[in-house]
Steps between C-alpha positions, in 0.01 A plus 500: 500500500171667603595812402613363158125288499351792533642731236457230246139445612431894434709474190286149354158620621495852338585349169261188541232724650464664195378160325266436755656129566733582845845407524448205703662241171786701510579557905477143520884417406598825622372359831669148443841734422450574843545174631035502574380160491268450199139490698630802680619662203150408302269635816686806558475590133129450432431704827676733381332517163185551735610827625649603162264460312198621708676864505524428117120412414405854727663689250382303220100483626523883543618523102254285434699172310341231677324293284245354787283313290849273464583568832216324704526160330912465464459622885307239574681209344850580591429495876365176508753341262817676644494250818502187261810637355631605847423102578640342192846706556552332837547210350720585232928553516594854466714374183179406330295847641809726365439355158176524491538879648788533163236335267259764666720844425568385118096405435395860623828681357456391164087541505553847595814590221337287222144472493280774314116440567206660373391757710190403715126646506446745793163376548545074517214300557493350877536171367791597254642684860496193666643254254815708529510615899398131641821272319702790553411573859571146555810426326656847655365388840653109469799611345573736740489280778691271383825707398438772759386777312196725484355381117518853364756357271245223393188769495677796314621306170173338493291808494729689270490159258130572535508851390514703808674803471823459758444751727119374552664125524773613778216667703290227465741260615630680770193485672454137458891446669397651770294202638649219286839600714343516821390129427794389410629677773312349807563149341903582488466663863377127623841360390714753514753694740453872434808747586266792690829765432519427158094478459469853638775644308431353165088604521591872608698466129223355379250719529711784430615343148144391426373908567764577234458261260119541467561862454724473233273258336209710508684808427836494279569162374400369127326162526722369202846603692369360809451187337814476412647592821340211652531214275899594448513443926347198489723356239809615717333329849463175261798487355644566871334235661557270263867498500476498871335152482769329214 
């Protein structure tokens, strides 16, 4: 099972990476598979879209696609409101979170296939900049406590329905996930049993599969196939979960 955990954590973070939102939605019921408890499953994930996608946002700050004007005030938000959602889940059934986590995957899927926005001004006024990074900071940030992921998927289809160009959205977010996950993270932790083997195993996948994906990213990948990529996944992982809850 570890061994298993871990290939499919290498496997889900390169191709996440590459978004800039971490794989921590989708190694949730890949966890739960396992027979993880749900807290456990939701703590272990966001720490390890810590380490993911910190190796991601060096390759991304050294290309340059971090939009920190954004940055700073989505930053800001999400920390504070992750540990409200982190609260609020505690006191919900895990029926009730898996829908919301199913209603989650099909919102961002179909933002990200679907919606064409007018491309955005490179030079925004500050006050422009932070109408759009403070209710998205905190919506990624609440959000992502709550169902136990990071709030890239919240942040990236957000900017893009902005006008961000995708790769510029991905590295943006990815640097926001970072911290929004670590949140999210200590408030799981406080609840939570961790399985140390499995912990080490998965975040030595982790960080590998982050490396990679931000490469490719960067490097070889269109935005408009990547896009694709990732909204047909999160269809599949909504669909799956779904059916596992009729």
């Amino acid at each position: 099972m570890i061994v298993l955990a871990a290939l499919l954590t290498f496997l889900l973070t390169t191709v996440f990476a590459m978004a800039g939102v971490g794989a921590a939605f989708i190694l949730i019921p890949v966890f739960l598979a396992f027979g993880v408890a749900l807290h456990t499953a939701m703590a272990t994930a966001l720490l390890l879209n810590a380490i993911a996608m910190t190796i991601a946002s060096v390759t991304f700050i050294r290309k340059g696609l971090v939009e920190w004007r954004l940055v700073i005030p989505m930053l800001s938000l999400a920390v504070l409101a992750s540990p409200i959602g982190v609260h609020l889940a505690q006191g919900l059934d895990r029926s009730l979170l898996l829908w919301l986590f199913v209603a989650f995957l099909m919102f961002a899927s179909l933002m990200i296939l679907f919606y064409r926005p007018k491309a955005r001004r490179e030079q925004a006024s500050m006050a422009a900049t932070l109408a759009l990074g403070l209710p998205v900071g905190a919506l990624a940030g609440f959000v992502g406590g709550l169902l136990g992921v990071g709030g890239g998927n919240i942040i990236v289809p957000a900017l893009i329905a902005a006008g961000l160009e995708p790769k510029r959205a991905a590295a943006s977010a990815s640097f926001v996930v970072i911290f929004a996950s670590l949140a999210g993270f200590l408030a799981h932790a406080s609840v939570a049993q961790l399985n140390m083997t499995l912990l080490g195993s998965t975040a030595v996948a982790s960080a590998a599969g982050a490396g990679l994906g931000a490469w490719l990213a960067s490097e070889k990948i269109a935005g408009d196939q990547l896009k694709r990529i990732i909204a047909l996944i999160l269809i599949a992982v909504a669909i799956k979960t779904a059916w596992d809850l009729l």
